[in-house]
C-alpha positions in Angstrom: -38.5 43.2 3.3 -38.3 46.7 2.2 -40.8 48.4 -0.4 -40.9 51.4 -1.9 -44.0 52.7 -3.2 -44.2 55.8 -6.5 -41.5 57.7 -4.1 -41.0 61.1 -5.0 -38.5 63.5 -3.5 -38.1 67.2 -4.1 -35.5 69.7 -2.4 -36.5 73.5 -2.3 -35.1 76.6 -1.3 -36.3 80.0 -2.1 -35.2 80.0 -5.4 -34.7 76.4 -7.0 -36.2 73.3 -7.0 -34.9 70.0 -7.5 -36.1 67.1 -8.3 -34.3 64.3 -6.4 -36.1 61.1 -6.9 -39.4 60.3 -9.4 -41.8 57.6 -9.4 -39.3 55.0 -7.4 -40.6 51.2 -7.7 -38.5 49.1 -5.1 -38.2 46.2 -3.6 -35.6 44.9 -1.5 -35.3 41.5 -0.4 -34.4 39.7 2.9 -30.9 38.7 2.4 -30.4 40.5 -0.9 -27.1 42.5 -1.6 -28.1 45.3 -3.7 -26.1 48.0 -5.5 -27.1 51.4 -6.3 -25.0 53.1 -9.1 -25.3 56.0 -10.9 -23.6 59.6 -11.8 -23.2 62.3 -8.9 -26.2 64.1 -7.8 -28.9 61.6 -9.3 -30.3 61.5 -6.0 -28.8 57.8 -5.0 -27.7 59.1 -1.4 -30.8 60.3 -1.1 -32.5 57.1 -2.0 -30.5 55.5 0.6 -32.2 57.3 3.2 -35.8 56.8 2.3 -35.2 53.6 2.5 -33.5 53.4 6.3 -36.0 55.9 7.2 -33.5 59.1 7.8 -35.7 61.2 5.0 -39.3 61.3 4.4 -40.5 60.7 0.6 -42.4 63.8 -0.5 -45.1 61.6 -1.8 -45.5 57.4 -2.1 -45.0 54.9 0.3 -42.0 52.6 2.6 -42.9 49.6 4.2 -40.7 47.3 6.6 -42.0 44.0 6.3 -44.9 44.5 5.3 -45.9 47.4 7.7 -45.9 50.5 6.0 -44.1 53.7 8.0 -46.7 56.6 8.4 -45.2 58.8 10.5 -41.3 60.3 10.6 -41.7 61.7 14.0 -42.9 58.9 15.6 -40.7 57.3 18.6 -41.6 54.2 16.9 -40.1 54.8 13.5 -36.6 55.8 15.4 -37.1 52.6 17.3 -37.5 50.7 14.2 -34.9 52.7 12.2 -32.6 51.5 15.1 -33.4 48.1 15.3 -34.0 47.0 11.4 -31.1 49.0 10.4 -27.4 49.6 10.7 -25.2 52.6 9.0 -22.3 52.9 6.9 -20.7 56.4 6.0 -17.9 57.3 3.2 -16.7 59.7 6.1 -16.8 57.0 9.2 -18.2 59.5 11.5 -16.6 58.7 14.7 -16.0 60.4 17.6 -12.5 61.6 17.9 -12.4 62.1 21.8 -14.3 58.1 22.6 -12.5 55.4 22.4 -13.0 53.2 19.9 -15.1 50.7 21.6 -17.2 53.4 23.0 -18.3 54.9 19.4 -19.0 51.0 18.9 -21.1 51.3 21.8 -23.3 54.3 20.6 -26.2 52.8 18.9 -27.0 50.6 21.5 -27.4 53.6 23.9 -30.9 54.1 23.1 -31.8 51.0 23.8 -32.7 49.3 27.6 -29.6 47.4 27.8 -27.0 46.9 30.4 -23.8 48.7 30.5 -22.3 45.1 30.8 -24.7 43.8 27.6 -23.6 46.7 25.8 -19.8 46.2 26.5 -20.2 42.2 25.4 -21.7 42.8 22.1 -19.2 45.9 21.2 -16.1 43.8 22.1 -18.0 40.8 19.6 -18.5 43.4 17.2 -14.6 44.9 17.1 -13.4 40.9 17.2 -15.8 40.5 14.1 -13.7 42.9 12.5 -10.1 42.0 13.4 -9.9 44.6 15.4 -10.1 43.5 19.0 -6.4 44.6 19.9 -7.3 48.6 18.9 -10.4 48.3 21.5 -8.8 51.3 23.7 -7.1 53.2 20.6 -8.8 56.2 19.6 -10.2 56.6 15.8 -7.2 59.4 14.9 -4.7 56.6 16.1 -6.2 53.6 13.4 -5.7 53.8 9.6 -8.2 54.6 7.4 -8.8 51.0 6.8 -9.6 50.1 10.3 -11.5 53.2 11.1 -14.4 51.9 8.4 -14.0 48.3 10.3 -15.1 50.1 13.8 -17.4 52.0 11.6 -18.9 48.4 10.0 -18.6 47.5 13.7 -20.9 50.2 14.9 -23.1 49.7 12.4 -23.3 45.9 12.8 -23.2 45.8 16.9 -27.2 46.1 17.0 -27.8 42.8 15.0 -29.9 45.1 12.1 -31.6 43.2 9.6 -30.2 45.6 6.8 -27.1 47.1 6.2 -27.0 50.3 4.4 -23.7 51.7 2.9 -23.4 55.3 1.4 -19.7 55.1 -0.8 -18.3 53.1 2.4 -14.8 52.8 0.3 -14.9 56.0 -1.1 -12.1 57.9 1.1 -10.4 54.3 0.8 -6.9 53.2 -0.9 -8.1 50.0 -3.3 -6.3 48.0 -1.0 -8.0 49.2 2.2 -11.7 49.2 0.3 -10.8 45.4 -0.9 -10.8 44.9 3.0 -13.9 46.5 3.9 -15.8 45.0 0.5 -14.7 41.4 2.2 -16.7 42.3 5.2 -20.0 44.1 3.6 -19.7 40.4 1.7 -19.6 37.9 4.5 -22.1 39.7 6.3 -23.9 39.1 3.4 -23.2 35.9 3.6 -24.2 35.3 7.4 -27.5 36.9 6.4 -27.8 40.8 6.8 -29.2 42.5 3.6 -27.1 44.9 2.3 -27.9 47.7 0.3 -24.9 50.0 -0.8 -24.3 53.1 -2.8 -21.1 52.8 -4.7 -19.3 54.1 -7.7 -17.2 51.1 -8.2 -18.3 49.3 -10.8 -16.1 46.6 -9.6 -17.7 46.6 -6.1 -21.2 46.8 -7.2 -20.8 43.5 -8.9 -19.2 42.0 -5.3 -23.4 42.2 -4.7 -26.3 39.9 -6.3 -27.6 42.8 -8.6 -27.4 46.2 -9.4 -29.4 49.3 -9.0 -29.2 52.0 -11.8 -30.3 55.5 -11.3 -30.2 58.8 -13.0 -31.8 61.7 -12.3 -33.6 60.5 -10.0 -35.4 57.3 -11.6 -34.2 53.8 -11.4 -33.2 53.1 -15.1 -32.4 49.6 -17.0 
């Protein structure tokens, strides 16, 4: 579903260069649930968005099934980066001052779709979640818990075909990240490929296979 190509990545300022990623062989698979582990800094985050399309390789190549993406400033690369895939951040961000069934609402803003479409499928998405009764709450009135459910929400409300997950229990109790692991895993289970980036060791196993990485190459 998702192939990456000898991807090389390299971050420079004026006076350092780093090496992010080096010679990266991947391929993800419809349906997989794949976890990417490794120490801080050895460029998994940065992995993670080569493959949803957010950051450009500085040399090799990504292909979404089977077509391989050419151009980053293409209209048609956001479209597909919209449709194929849905986001997950360690810091939620949502929009304090929207409710939270508008910040649900958000992705589908780019696409032609009714205001009454849009409303349907972010109401389906918060239910999804058990959280159809905070609908009209606003994000700094839910728990940290439930404001990574509206944040699974929004990422899900889109029907992608991959989920992508940077540390999504990181600023999490273990009781709250037990919660949001249940729901990365039955979305699993109902089909969407998830890829996520994850410290737990315990979490990365919730997945069908791990991911290593370290300084920047995928290691045994």
């Amino acid at each position: 579903m998702i192939k990456l190509e000898n991807i090389s990545k390299t971050y420079q300022t004026d006076k350092v260069e780093t090496l992010a990623l080096k010679d990266i062989n991947l391929h993800v698979k419809k349906g997989e649930f794949v976890s990417i582990m490794g120490p801080s800094g050895c460029g998994k985050s940065t992995l993670l968005n080569v493959i949803g399309l957010l950051d450009q390789p500085g040399s090799g190549s990504v292909s979404v099934d089977g077509a391989a993406v050419k151009s980053y400033r293409d209209k048609d690369v956001s479209r597909l980066r919209n449709q194929t895939f849905g986001f997950i951040f360690q810091s939620f961000h949502l929009i304090n001052d929207l409710q939270v069934i508008d910040n649900v609402e958000l992705p589908l803003l780019y696409r032609k779709m009714p205001a009454a479409e849009r409303r349907r499928l972010a109401r389906a998405a918060l239910e999804k979640v058990g959280l159809g009764a905070r609908m009209e709450h606003y994000p700094n009135q839910l728990s940290g818990g439930q404001q990574q459910r509206v944040a699974i929400a929004r990422a899900m409300v889109g029907q992608p075909q991959v989920l992508l997950a940077d540390e999504p229990t990181g600023n999490l109790d273990s009781q709250m990240g037990s919660e949001v692991m249940d729901h990365l895993v039955q979305l699993n289970k109902d089909g969407t490929t998830v890829v996520m980036v994850t410290h737990d060791e315990r979490e990365a196993r919730r997945g069908s296979h791990i991911i290593r990485v370290f300084d920047g190459q995928l290691v045994a």
